[in-house]
N, C-alpha and C positions, 0 to 999 in steps of 0.2 A: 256404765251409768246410763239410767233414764234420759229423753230431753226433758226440758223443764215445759209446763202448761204453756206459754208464749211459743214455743217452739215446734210444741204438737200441735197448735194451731196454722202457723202457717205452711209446714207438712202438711197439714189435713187442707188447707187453700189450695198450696201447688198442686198438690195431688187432681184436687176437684177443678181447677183452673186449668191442667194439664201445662202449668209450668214449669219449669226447671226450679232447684231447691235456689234460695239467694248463697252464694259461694261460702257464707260465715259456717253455714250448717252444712253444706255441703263438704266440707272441708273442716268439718270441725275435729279437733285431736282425740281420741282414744285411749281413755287410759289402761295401761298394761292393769292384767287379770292379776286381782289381791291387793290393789292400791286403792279402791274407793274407799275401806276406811280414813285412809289419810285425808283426801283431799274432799271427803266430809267432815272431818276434824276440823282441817284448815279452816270449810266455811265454817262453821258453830262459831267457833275461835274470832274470827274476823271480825267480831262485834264489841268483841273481849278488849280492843285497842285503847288506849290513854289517848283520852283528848288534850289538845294542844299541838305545836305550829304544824303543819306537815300530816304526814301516816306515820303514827309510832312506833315499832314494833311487836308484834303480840308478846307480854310478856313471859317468861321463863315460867314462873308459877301460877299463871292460868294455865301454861299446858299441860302442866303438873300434878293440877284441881282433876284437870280433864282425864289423864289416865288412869287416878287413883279412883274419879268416880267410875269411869268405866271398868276398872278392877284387869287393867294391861296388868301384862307379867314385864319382867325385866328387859327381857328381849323386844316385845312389840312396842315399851317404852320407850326404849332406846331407837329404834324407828319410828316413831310419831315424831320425836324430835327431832329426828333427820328431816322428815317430810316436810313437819308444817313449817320450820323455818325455811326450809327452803325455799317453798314454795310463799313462805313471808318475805322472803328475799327481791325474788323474782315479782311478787305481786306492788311493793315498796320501790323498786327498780323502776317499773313501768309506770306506775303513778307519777315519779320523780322527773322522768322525760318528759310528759307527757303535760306536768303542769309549766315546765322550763318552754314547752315549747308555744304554748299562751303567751 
């Protein structure tokens, strides 16, 4: 995956500043090669959320909408749904600590 525009800027600063990167980017995670459809999915999806108390879930059949628009076969269906729940999991997890700890 690219950085994001925010990102390439302050690479393009260190660089010019001759600083060290800030540790977040320096250290940022890597995703294994043939997962950035997923955790592109993930984001689109992420918006896809029901309002009300907390972070919802994404539901089941927006990500349903989402494979059918993109014309998945059975197989990379059944992996988007692995993924993005997952990673809806893990993204609902962190929120949930994170507001507990306000």
């Amino acid at each position: 995956m690219e950085q994001g525009e925010v990102e390439k800027r302050i690479v393009q600063q260190c660089m010019r500043d001759k600083l060290p990167l800030p540790a977040k980017i320096q250290n940022a995670p890597e995703l294994p090669l043939g997962t950035e459809m997923f955790y592109s999915a993930f984001l689109e999806l992420n918006s896809c959320r029901p309002s009300g108390f907390g972070i919802q879930p994404i539901p089941w059949t927006v990500i349903k909408d989402y494979c059918n628009a993109h014309e998945l076969d059975d197989e990379e269906t059944e992996d988007l749904f692995f993924f993005v729940t997952s990673l809806d999991r893990v993204f609902r997890e962190y929120h949930e600590k994170k507001s507990r700890k306000k």
